[in-house]
N, C-alpha and C positions, 0 to 999 in steps of 0.2 A: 395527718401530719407525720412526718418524716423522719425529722430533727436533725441531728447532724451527722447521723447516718447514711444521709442520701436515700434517694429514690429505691434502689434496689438494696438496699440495708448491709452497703459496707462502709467502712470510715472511708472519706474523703476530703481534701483541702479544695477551700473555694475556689481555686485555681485551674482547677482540671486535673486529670491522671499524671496530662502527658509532664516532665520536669527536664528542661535543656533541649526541648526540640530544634534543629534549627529553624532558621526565616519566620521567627514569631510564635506563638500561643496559636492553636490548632483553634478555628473557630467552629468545629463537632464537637458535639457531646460524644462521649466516653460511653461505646455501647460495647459491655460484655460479650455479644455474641459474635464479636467480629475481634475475639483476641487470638484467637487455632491460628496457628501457621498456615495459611494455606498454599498447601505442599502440593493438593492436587491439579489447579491449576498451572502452578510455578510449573512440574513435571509436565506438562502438557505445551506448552508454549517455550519448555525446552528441547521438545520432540520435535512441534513442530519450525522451529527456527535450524535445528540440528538436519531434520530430514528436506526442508523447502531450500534451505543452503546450499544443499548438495545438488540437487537439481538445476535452481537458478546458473550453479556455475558454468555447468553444462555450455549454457549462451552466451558467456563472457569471458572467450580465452585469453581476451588481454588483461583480464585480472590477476593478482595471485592466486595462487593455487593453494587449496583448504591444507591442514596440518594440524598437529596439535597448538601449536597458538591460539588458531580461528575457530579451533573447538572450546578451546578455553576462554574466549572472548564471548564467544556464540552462549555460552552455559554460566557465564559470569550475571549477565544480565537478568535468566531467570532462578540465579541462586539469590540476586538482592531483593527480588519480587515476592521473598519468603518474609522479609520485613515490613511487606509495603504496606500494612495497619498500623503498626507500631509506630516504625519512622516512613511516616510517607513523602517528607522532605526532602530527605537524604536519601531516601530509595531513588526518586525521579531522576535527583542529578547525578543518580552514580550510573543508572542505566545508562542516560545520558551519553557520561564521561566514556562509557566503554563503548557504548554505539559510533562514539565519534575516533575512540583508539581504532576501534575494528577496519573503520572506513579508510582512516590515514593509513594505517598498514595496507592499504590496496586492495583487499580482499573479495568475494562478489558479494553484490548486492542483492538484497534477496530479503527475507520475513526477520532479519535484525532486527526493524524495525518494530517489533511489535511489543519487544521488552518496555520499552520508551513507551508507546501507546498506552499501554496498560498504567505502567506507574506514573503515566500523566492524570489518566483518569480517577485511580486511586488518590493521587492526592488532592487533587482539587474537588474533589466530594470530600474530604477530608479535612476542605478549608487552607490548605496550601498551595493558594493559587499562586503568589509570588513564586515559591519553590517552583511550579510546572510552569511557567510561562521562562522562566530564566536557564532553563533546563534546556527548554525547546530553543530558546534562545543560543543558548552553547552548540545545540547541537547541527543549528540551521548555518549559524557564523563560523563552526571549525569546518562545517563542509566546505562554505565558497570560499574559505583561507585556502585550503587543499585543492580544491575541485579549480581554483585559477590562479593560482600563487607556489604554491609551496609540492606542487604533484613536480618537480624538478627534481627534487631532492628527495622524494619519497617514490617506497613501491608501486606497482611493480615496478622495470624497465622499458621506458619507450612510449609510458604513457602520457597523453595529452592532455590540454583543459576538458573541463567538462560543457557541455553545451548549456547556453542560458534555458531551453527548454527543458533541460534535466532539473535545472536548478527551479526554476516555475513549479514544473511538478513537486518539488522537495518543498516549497513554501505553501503551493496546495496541500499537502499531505497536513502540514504543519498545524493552519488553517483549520482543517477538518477533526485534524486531534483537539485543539483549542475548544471546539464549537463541540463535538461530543462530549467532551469532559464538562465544561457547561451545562449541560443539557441533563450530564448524570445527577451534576450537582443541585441543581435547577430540581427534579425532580425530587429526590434525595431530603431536598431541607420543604419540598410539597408534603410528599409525605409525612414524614415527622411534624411539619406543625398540623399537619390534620388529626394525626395522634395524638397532641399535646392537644387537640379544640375537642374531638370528641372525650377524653380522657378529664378535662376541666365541664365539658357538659354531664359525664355521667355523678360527676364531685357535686355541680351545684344541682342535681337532679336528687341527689341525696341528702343532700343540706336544707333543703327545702322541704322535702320527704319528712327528716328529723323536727325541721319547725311546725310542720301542720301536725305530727302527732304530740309534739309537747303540747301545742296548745288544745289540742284534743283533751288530754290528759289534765293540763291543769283549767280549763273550764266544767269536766265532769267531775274532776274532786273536788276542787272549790267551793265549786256549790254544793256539794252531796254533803260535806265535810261540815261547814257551814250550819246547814241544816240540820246534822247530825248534833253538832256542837249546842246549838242552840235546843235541840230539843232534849240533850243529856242534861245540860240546866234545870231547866223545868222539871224532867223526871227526878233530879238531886235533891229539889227545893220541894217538893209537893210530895215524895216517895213516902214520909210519914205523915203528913196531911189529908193528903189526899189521893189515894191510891190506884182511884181509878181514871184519873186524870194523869198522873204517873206512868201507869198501864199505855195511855194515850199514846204518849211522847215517847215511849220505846216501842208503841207499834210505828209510830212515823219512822224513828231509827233505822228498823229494821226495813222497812219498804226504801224510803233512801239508800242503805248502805245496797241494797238488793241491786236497784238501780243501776248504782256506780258500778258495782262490779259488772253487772251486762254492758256498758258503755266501754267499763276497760277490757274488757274481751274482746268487744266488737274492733275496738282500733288496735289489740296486739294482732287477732286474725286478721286484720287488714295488712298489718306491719309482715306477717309471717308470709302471708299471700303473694305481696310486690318483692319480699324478698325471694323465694321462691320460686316466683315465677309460674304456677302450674297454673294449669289453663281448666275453666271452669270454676277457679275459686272465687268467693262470692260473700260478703257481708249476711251474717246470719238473720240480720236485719235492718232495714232501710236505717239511714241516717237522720237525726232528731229536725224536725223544719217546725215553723211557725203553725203546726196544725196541731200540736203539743203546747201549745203556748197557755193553754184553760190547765195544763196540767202543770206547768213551771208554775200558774199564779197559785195553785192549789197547796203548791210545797212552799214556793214562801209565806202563806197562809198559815200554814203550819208552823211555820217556825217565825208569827208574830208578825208578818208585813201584809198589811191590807193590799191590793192592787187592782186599779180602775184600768182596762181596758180600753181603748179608743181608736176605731178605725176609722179613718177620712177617704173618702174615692172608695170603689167597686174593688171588694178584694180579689186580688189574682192571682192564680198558681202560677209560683215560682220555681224557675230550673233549680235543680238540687244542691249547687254550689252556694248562688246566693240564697236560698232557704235556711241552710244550715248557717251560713254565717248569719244571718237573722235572729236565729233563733240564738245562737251561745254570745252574742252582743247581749240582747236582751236578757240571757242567763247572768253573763257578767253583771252587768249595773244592777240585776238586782242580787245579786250574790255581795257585790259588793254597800249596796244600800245595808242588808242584814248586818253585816261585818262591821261596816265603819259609820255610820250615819244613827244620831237618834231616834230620826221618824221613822213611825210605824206607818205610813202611810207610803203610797209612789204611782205613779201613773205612766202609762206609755200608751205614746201614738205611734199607730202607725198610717201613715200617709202612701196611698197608692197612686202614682205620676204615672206618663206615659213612657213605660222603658224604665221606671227608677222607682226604689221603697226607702222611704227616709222614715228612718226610727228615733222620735224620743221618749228620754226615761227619765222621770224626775222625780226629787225626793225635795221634801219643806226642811231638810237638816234638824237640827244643828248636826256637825260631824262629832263624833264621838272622840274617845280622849286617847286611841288606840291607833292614831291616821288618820290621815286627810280618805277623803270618800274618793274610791276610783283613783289609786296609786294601784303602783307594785308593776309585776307579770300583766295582770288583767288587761289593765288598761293599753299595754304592748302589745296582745292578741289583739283586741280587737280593732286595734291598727292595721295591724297586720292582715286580718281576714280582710275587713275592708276594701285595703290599695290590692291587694291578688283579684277584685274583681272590678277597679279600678274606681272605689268609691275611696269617702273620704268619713272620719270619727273624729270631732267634737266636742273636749268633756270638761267640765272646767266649775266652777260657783256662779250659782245665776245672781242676778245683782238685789234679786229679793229676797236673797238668804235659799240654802239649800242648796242641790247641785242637778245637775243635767248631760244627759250622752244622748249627742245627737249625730248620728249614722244616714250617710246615704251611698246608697246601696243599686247599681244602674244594674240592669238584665236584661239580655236577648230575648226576644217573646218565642224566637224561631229555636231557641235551644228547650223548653216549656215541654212537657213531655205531652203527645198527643191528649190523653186518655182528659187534660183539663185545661187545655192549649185554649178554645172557645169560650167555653162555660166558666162565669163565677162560681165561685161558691155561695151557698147557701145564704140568702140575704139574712143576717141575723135582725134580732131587735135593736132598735135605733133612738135616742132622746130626740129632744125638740129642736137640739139644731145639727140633724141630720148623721149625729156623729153613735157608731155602733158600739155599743157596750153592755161591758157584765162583769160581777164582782167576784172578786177571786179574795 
């Protein structure tokens, strides 16, 4: 975010740079690098209008003859062409204006015309297309006023109308200014919104970057915290009781807190790595999937929550994206069962589809006096994880008292990494109505 600094971090009024342009509000953005006088072209297209004049007269003895005037007409044009960023307005029709003095004066014709070309194009990439079109306009209607009208009364002596085929060519000319200026223009506002589309892709490339490590972040402390929390209790309440139970609950501590901090390592090295960009860099270790799930029931075990286990259908190895969101779903609801919910007890299935894992978690409540169960951050992750692989989350009071997150979770089989792309895993032990379990 910017503020009211603007893009490039100077004050600006919502209005634009430009103040008092003529023929309207300049429809370009205001780009610094195009503030330089450019002297070097101007000087170049006063060379060449200066040196191609003298030549062309050569062929047109009935013209007048060059002099200071026609030098100073000649050089007037690309001394306004030092403006034509600034006012590219008033630069068009001033060239204009003296392209068409130059011509009444009788003078020969010859690369005048190129002062005009130029600050047509300039402006109308500039967004003063009125100004270039009214310009061209001045300049095409003071010719045929002179060219069949008014060449009686004006220089040289003895000269005639102009031919309609002269005058043809001078409306092709016109024409083909029109259509390149276009064309620059055309290109010009291409470019720029391609900048503006890859420029807004790299912003929500990052925003989304920033969301999958917060919620990195606040799924690993959550429950590390949590677990922490709950077993700091116990160690307070027991610490002159019973000392070795005590002892217990600060070895859990310690293995949790251990935990969390390799988790938050693992996603600042990831952060540090994409920021970075160096090639070879690489997570110190795989990211947490449903193969850790005996070791999530073991820590809420620890910190007071029973948990039943239940797998429906042939379990399958999952691409690594939806594994991980599996697995910190599952973290959350029972992170938040410990936190907010009175039961010690909770159960999760997981259900294996063809293409899809729908995960529930559920606790016998009551909720506790501290929040409704499955509020806050949490329950916005794992929304979030979810629709990124275009499933959907469920969480809400079941109607028999207690609460429920129910996730589903669709996967490519062709994204599944070879090495367990075919094979299940490991048939575990199973109850009587087919359903796989173990007590955590």
């Amino acid at each position: 975010m910017h503020g009211f600094t603007g893009e490039h971090g100077l004050g600006q009024r919502p209005g634009g740079w430009r103040r008092g342009a003529p023929f309207g509000p300049s429809r370009a953005p205001f780009d610094p690098s195009r503030s330089a006088v450019p002297w070097r072209s101007s000087l170049a297209i006063a060379v060449i209008q200066m040196v191609g004049t003298g030549f062309a007269a050569q062929d047109q003895p009935v013209r007048a003859g060059l002099g200071p005037g026609s030098a100073a007409l000649l050089l007037a044009g690309p001394a306004l062409l030092l403006m034509r960023h600034r006012r590219p307005g008033a630069v068009v029709v001033g060239t204009a204006a003296v392209t068409a003095v130059y011509l009444a004066a009788g003078y020969p014709y010859g690369p005048v015309f190129l002062s005009v070309v130029v600050a047509c194009v300039a402006a109308v990439a500039a967004g003063r297309r009125i100004a270039a079109w009214s310009a061209l306009g001045l300049l095409w209607g003071s010719h045929l006023l002179t060219g069949h009208w008014l060449y009686r009364w004006l220089p040289p002596d003895g000269d005639g109308p102009v031919g309609w085929g002269q005058e043809l060519a001078v409306t092709a000319w016109a024409m083909a200014i029109v259509a390149a200026s276009e064309l620059v223009r055309v290109r010009r506002e291409q470019r720029a919104r391609e900048r503006a589309e890859r420029e807004a892709a790299a912003r929500r490339r990052a925003d989304e970057e920033r969301l999958r490590i917060a919620r990195e972040l606040h799924d690993v402390l959550a429950h590390s915290i949590s677990v922490i929390n709950v077993q700091a209790g116990v160690g307070l309440a027991l610490l002159d009781q019973d000392p070795e139970q005590a002892r217990t609950a600060l070895t859990t501590i310690k293995a949790a807190s251990k935990e969390a901090l390799g988790e938050v390592r693992q996603v600042l090295d990831t952060l540090r790595t994409s920021g970075s960009g160096a090639p070879g860099a690489a997570p110190r270790s795989p990211a947490p999937g449903l193969d850790r799930l005996e070791e999530l029931t073991a820590q809420a075990a620890d910190a007071g929550l029973a948990v039943r286990v239940e797998v429906d259908g042939v379990r399958t190895a999952l691409p690594p994206g939806a594994d991980l969101a599996a697995f910190r779903i599952v973290q959350e609801a029972l992170t938040n069962i410990v936190r907010h919910s009175g039961s010690r007890n909770a159960r999760v299935l997981l259900r294996y589809g063809p293409g899809e894992l729908e995960l529930r978690v559920d606790d016998d409540g009551p909720a506790a006096g501290d929040g409704a169960t499955g509020g806050g951050n949490g329950l916005v992750g794992m929304h979030e994880r979810a629709a990124a692989l275009g499933g959907t989350v469920e969480a809400g009071p079941r109607p028999d008292g207690g609460f429920r997150v129910r996730a589903r979770i669709p996967f490519n089989r062709a994204r599944i990494p070879s090495k367990g792309e075919e094979e299940p895993l490991e048939e575990p032990p199973r109850d009587k109505d087919g359903r796989e379990t173990h007590e955590g």
